[in-house]
C-alpha distance (Angstrom), angle and dihedral (degrees) to the residues before:
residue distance angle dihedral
X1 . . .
X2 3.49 . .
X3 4.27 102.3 .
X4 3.89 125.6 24.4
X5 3.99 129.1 -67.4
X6 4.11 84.3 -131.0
X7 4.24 86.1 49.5
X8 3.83 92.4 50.8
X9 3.88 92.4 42.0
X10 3.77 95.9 48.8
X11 3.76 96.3 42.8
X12 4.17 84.6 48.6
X13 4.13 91.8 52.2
X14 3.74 91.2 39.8
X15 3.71 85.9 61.4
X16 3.42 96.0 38.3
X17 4.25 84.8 55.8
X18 3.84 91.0 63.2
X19 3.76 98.3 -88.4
X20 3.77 118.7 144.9
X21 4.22 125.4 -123.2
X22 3.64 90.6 -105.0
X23 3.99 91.1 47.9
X24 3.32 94.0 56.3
X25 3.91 101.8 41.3
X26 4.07 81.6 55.9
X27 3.92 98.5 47.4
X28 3.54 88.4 50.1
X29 3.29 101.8 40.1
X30 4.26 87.3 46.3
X31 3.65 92.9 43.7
X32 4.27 110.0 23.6
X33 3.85 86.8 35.8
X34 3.14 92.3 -133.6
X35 3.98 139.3 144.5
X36 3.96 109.3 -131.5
X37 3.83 130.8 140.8
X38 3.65 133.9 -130.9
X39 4.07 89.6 -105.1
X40 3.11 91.5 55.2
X41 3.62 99.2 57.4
X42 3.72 85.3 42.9
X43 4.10 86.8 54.8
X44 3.70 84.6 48.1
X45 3.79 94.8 52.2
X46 3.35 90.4 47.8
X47 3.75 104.6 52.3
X48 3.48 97.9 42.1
X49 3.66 96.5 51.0
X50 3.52 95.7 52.1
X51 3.77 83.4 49.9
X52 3.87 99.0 52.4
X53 3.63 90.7 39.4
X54 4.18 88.9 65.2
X55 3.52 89.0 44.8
X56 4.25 97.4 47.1
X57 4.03 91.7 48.7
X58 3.78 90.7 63.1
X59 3.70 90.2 47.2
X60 3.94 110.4 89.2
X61 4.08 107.8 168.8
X62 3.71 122.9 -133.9
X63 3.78 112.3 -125.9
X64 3.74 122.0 -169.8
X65 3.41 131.6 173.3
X66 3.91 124.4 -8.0
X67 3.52 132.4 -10.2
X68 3.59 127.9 -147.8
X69 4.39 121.9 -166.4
X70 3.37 128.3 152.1
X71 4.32 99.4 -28.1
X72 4.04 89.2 -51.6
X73 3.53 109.4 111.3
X74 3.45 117.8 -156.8
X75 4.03 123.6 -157.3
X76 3.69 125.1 -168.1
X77 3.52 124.4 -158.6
X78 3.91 127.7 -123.6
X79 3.90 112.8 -119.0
């Protein structure tokens, strides 16, 4: 691998966040010093999602109990 896990996963969240290609090929190449274009962060993006995406479908949460967000409150019956 060619640049750092913690390069490739901030560049990935960054653009996740709302940041554009060419926003996050400057911050990183302001504050990571380092030399990446916006393809590559595209490549990034795309590999990785792909990636978590097989991982998250597997993933079903267990909820118990009650559930609190944002003043809804959410109650789930017992089978």
């Amino acid at each position: 691998m060619k640049h750092k896990p913690e390069t490739i996963t901030e560049a990935c969240s960054s653009y996740k966040r709302g940041m554009s290609l060419k926003g996050v090929k400057d911050h990183l190449s302001e504050y990571r010093e380092t030399d990446i274009t916006r393809t590559t962060v595209l490549n990034w993006i795309r590999k990785y999602s792909k990636l978590l995406t097989k991982k998250t479908e597997k993933f079903t949460p267990k909820i118990k109990g009650r559930l609190h967000n944002d003043e809804f409150f959410v109650h789930i019956k017992k089978n």
